[in-house]
C-alpha positions in Angstrom: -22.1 12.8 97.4 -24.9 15.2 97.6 -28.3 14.5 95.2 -29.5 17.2 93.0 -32.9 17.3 92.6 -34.6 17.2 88.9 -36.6 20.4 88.3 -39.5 18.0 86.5 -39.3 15.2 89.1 -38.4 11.5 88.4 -40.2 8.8 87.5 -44.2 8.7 87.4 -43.6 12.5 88.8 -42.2 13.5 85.6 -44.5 11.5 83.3 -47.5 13.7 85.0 -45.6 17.3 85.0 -44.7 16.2 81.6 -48.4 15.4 80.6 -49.3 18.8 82.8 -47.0 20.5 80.4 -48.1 19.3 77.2 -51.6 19.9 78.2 -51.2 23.4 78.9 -49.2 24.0 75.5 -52.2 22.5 73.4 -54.5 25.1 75.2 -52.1 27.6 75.0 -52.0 26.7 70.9 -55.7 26.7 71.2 -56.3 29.7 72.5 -53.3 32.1 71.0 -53.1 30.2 67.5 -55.5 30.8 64.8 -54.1 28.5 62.5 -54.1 25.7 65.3 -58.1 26.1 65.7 -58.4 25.8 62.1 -56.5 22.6 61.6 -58.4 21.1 64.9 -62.0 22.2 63.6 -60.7 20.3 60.2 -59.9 17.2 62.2 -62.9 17.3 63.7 -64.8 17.2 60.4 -62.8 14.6 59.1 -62.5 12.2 61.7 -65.9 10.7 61.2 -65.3 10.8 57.4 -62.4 8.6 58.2 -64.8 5.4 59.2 -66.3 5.4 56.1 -63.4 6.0 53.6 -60.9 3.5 55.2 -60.2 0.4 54.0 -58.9 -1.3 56.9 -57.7 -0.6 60.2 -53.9 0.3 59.1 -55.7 2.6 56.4 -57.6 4.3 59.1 -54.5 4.5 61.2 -52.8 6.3 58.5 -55.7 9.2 57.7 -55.4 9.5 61.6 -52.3 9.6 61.7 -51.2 11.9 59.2 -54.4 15.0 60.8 -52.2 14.4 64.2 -49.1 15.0 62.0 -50.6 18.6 60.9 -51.1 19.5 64.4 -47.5 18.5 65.6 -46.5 21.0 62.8 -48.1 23.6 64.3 -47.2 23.1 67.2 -43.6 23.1 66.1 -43.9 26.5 64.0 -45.6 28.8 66.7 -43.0 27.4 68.8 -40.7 28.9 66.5 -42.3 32.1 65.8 -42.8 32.6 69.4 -39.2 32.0 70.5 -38.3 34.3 67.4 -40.9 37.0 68.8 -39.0 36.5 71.9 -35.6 37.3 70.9 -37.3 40.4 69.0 -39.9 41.7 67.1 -37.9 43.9 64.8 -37.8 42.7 61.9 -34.5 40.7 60.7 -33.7 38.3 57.8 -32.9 35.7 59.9 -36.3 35.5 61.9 -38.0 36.3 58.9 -36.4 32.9 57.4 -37.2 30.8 60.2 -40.7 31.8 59.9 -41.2 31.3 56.7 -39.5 27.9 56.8 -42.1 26.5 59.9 -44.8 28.1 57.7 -43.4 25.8 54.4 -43.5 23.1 56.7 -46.7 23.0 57.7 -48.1 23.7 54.1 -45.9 20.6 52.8 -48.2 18.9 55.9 -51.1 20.2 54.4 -49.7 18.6 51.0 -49.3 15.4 52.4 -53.1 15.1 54.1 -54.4 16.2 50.9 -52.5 13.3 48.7 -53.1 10.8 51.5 -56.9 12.5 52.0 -57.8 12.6 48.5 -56.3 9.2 47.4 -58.8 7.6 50.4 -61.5 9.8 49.0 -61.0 8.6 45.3 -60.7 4.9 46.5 -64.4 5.1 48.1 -66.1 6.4 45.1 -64.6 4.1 42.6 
């Protein structure tokens, strides 16, 4: 029986077209995505705030945790809204939806850091 070859490779092969690929999609974000460089510049501000406000490593892991959680959102919703650009740029109820649904999501990400954030932030000053 004949072999058919994987497109991405096997084994370690895949692991680095896989890494090559998500590599090129966080510059691709970076470069295309507005609201991508915002979130990252955000990060960036916090993550030395995080050493001083957590509590313990877990606590840090968390506030860490839930900035990396943002960016997978975004990630997520200009995936969307480019496949939707895609398919068309008329405009049509249906793309209109699932835009405005990865757009919610990411502001309900938002929500979270800033409940998660601002309990941390509360907790060091008292």
């Amino acid at each position: 029986m004949a072999q058919t070859s994987k497109p991405n490779g096997t084994g370690v092969v895949r692991i680095i077209n896989a890494t090559r690929c998500s590599i090129e999609g966080l510059i691709a974000a970076y470069q295309e995505e507005a609201a991508f460089r915002q979130e990252l510049y955000l990060i960036l501000i916090l993550l030395p705030c995080s050493f001083f406000v957590a509590k313990s490593i877990t606590h840090w892991a968390l506030l860490i945790s839930v900035l990396l959680l943002v960016l997978i959102v975004e990630l997520l919703n200009s995936a969307i809204e480019a496949l939707t650009d895609r398919v068309s740029k008329s405009h049509h109820v249906l793309s209109g939806r699932a835009k405005d649904m990865g757009s919610a999501a990411v502001t309900l990400t938002l929500l979270i850091v800033a409940l998660i954030w601002g309990s941390a932030a509360v907790d060091y000053f008292i």
